[in-house]
C-alpha positions in Angstrom: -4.3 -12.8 -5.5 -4.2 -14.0 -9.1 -8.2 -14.6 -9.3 -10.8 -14.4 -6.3 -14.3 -15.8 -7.8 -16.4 -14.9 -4.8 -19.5 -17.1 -6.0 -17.5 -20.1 -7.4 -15.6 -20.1 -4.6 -12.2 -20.0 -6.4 -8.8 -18.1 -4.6 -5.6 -18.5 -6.8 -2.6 -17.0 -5.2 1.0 -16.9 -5.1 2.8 -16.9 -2.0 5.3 -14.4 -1.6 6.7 -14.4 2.3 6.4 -16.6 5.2 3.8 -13.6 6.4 1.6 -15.3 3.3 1.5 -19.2 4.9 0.4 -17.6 8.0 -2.4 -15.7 6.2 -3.3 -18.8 4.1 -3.3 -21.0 6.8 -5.9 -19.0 8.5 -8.5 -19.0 5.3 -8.1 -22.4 3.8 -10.9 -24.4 5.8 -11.5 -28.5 5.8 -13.2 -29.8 3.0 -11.9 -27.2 1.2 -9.7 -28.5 -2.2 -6.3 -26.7 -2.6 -4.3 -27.5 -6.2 -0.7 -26.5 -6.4 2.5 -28.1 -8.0 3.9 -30.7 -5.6 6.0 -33.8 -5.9 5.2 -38.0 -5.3 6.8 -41.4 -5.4 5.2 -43.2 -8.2 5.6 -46.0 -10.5 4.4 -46.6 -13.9 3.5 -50.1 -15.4 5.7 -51.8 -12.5 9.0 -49.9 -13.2 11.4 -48.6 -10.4 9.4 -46.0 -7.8 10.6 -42.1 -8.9 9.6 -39.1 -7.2 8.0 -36.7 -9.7 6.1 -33.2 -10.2 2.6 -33.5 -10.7 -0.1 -30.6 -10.1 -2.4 -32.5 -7.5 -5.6 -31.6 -6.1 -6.5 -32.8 -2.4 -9.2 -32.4 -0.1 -8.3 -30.4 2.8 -7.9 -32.8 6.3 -6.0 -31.2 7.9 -2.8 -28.4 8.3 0.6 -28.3 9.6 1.9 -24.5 10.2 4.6 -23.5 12.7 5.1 -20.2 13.3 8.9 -19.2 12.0 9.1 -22.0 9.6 8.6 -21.0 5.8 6.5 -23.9 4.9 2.5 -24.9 5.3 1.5 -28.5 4.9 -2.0 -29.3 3.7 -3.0 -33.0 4.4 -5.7 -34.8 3.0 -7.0 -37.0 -0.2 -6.2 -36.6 -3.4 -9.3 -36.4 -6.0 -7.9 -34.8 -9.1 -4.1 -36.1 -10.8 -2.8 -37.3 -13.8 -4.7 -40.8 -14.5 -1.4 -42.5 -15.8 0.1 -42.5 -11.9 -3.4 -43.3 -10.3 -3.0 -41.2 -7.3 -6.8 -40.4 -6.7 -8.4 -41.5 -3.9 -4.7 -41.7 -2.0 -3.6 -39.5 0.9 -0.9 -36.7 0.3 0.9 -33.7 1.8 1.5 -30.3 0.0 3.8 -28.6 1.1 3.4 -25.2 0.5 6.2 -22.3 0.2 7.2 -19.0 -0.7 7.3 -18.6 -4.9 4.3 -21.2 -5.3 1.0 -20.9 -6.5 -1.8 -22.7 -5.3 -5.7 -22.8 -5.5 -8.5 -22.6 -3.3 -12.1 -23.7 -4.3 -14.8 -23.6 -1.5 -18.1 -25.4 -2.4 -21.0 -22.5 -1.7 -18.2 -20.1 -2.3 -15.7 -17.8 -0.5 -17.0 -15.0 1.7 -15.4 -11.7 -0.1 -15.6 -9.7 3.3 -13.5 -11.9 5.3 -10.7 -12.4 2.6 -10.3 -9.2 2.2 -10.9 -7.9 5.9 -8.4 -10.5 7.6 -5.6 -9.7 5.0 -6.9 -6.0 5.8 -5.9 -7.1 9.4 -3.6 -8.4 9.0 -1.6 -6.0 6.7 -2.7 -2.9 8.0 0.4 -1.0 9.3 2.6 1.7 7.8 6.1 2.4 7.7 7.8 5.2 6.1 11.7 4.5 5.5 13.8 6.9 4.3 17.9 6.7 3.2 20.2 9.3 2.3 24.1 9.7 2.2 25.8 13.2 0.5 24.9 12.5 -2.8 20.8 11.8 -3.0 18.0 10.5 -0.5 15.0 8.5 -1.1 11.6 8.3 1.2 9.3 5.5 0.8 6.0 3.9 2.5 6.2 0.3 3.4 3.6 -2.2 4.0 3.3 -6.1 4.0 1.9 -5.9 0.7 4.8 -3.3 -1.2 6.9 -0.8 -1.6 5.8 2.8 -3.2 8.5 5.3 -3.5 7.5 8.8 -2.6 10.3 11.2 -3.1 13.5 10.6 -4.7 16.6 13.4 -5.4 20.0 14.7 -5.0 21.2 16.7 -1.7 24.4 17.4 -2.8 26.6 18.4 0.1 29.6 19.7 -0.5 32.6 18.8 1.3 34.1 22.4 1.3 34.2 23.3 5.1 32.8 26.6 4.2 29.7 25.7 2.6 29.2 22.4 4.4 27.8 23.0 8.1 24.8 25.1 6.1 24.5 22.8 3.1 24.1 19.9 5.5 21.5 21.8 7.6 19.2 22.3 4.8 19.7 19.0 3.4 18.3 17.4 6.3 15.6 20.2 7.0 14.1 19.2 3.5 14.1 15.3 4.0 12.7 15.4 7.4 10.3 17.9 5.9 9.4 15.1 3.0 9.0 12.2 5.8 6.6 14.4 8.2 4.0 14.9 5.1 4.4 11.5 4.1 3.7 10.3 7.8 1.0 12.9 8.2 -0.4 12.3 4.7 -0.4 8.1 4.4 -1.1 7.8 8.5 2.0 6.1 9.0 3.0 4.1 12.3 6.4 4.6 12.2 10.0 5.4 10.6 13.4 4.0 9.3 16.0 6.4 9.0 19.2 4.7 7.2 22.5 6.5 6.0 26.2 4.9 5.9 26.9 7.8 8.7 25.8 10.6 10.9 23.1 11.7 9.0 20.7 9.1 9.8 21.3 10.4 13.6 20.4 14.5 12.8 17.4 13.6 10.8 16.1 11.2 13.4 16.6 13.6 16.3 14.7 16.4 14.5 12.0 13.7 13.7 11.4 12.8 17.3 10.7 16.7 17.9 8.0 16.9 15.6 6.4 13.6 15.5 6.8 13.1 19.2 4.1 10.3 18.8 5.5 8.2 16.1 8.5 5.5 16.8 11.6 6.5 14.8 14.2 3.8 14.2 18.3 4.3 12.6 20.1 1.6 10.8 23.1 1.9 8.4 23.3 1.3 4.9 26.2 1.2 2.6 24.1 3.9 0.3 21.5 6.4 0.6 18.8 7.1 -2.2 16.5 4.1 -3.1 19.6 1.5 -3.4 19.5 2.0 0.7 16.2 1.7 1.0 16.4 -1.7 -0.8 19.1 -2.7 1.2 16.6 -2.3 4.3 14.2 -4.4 2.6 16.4 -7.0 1.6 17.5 -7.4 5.4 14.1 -7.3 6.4 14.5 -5.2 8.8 11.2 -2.8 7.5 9.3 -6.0 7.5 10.5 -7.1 11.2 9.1 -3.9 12.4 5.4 -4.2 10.7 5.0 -7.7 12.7 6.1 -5.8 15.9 3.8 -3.1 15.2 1.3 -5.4 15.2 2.2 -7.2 18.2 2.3 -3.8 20.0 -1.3 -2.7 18.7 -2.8 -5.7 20.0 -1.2 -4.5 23.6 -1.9 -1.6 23.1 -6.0 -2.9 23.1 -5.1 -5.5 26.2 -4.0 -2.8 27.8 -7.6 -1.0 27.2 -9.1 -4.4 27.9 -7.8 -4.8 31.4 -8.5 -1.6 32.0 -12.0 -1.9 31.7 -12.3 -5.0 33.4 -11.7 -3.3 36.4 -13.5 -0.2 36.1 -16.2 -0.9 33.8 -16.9 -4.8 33.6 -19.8 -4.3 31.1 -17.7 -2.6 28.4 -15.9 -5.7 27.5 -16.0 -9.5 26.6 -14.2 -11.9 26.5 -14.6 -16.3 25.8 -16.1 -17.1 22.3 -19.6 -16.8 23.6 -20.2 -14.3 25.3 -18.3 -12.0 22.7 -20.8 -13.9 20.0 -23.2 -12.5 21.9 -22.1 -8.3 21.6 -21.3 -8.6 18.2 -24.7 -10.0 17.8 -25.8 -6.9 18.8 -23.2 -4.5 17.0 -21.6 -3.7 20.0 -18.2 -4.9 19.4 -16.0 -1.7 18.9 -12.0 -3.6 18.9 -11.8 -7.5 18.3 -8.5 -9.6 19.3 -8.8 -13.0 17.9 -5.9 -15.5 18.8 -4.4 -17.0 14.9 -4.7 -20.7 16.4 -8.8 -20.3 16.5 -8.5 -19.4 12.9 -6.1 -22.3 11.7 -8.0 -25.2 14.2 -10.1 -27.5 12.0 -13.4 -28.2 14.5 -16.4 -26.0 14.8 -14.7 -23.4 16.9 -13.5 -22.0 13.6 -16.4 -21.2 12.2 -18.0 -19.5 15.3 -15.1 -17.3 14.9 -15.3 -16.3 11.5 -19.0 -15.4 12.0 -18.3 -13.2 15.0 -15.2 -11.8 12.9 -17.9 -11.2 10.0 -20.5 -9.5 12.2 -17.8 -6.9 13.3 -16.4 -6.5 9.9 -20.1 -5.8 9.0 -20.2 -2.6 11.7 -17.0 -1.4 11.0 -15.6 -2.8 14.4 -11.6 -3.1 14.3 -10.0 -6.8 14.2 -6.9 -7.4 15.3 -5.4 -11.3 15.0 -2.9 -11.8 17.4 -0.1 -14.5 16.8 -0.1 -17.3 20.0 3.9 -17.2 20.1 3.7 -13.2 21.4 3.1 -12.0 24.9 -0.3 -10.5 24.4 -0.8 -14.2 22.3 -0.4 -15.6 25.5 -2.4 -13.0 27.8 -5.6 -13.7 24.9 -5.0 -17.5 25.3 -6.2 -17.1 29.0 -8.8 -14.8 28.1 -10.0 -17.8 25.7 -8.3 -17.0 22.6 -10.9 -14.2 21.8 -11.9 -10.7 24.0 -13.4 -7.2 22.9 -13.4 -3.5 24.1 -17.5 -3.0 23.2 -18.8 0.5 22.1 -21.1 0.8 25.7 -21.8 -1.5 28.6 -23.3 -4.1 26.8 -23.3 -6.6 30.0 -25.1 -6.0 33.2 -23.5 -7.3 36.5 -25.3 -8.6 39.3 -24.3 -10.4 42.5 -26.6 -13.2 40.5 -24.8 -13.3 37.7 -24.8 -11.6 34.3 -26.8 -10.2 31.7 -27.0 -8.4 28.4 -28.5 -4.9 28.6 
């Protein structure tokens, strides 16, 4: 975010993966205007048609985002342009991709708590990826939104049979050591272990001893020390694993879900209304809300964000869950929206049902 005027309702951003025209597609609302750099057919004073740049501003009628594709398309009319091509009043498409800036401006403003919170939801998993080789090793923590390296330094082994079974030992004692405080300390979800050998393999074993909870992953890199850690990033292979963790989270709460459905009806919800309805009342604990709901341009939308608001609001957990995934598909059935609820909210009857 390059500016976020909460009261003038004004987002400027720049869109740096495909993750980001996901995300935007879920905020930017009809009616809303969106500038941004784009291109157009026009003509001046009857000469031959040219496409040319031109920053536009349209009037939001509609989107166009397909999951896996690494462009957004925002439809509607234009009402600011230069005057020399007179392009207001005309339809036009921005297409919108990563490495481009665009702006949002919202008449009555931009709600600051759901920005922030679905990014938050979107963005909120951990992963701690660590490369070494003989020389030097590097430990870092990964999320959607960057890269902070933790722990840098050489290791040294030598090569000289004599000294190298123990050297090696304590070389990968003292990085495994480094990623369980980072894990412990930054609540990470999981770990990437790279090296251009073996070492990868020992480090990752001793891992799975003491963090018998977390997911530990090996790859292979042509270098250890931050230059392999890149080399994971540039493959996106770090970044792969933060959308699975995701996917797996929101299981993870369909799991609890289902659960409950059989053994305690009234702890859970599920259709848009009658989970309105507990987070009404604050009784909303976890929140899986399908992406389509958030990206469809009728008043389901907004009875969405409102519910998503009201959780926010009591600290409740949101969890957006793409429609191309299997627990996508599972919520779809459910009606694109279900919660786990802090008590048994609902009362069941043989009449029917009732809030408590």
């Amino acid at each position: 975010m390059l500016e976020f005027d909460e009261k003038r309702g004004v987002l400027r951003v720049v869109v740096e993966t495909e993750d980001d025209l996901w995300l935007l597609s879920m905020l930017i609302a009809p009616g809303d205007l969106v500038r941004g750099l784009t291109t157009r057919d026009v003509s001046i004073k009857g000469s031959e048609k040219r496409r040319r740049p031109m920053v536009l501003t349209v009037k939001v009628k509609r989107l166009e985002f397909q999951a896996f594709t690494n462009r957004l398309r925002i439809h509607g009319i234009v009402v600011e342009g230069p005057d020399r091509f007179g392009v207001k009043g005309m339809h036009h498409t921005l297409s919108v991709a990563p490495g481009q800036e665009i702006t949002i401006i919202r008449e009555g403003g931009i709600p600051r708590t759901l920005v922030e919170e679905v990014i938050r939801s979107l963005r909120s998993y951990r992963v701690v990826a660590a490369a070494l080789d003989f020389d030097e090793h590097a430990v870092a923590l990964v999320q959607n939104q960057g890269v902070r390296l933790l722990d840098e330094g050489s290791l040294s082994i030598p090569f000289d049979e004599r000294f190298f079974p123990r050297a090696k030992e304590e070389a990968v004692r003292r990085v495994v050591e480094r990623i369980v405080d980072v894990v412990k300390r930054f609540g990470a979800d999981a770990v990437v272990v790279a090296s251009p050998g073996f070492l990868k393999d020992e480090v990752a074993e001793l891992l799975r001893t003491l963090l018998p909870s977390i997911p530990v992953y090996t790859d292979t890199v042509a270098d250890g020390g931050y230059a392999g850690v890149r080399e994971l990033l540039r493959r996106d292979v770090v970044r792969k694993l933060l959308q699975d963790l995701g996917v797996a989270r929101a299981e993870k709460v369909l799991e609890e879900f289902n659960l409950l459905l059989l053994k305690k009806p009234g702890k859970v919800a599920y259709g848009l209304d009658q989970v309105a309805q507990a987070a009404e009342a604050g009784a909303v604990e976890k929140l899986l809300v399908l992406d389509e709901l958030l990206s469809s341009f009728d008043d389901t939308r907004a009875q969405v964000e409102k519910v998503m608001q009201q959780v926010f609001s009591k600290r409740g957990e949101v969890i957006i869950v793409p429609v191309n995934s299997p627990p996508g598909q599972q919520l779809k059935m459910l009606g694109g929206v279900a919660a786990v609820l802090r008590y048994e909210f609902f009362h069941y009857e043989e009449a029917g049902t009732t809030a408590i």
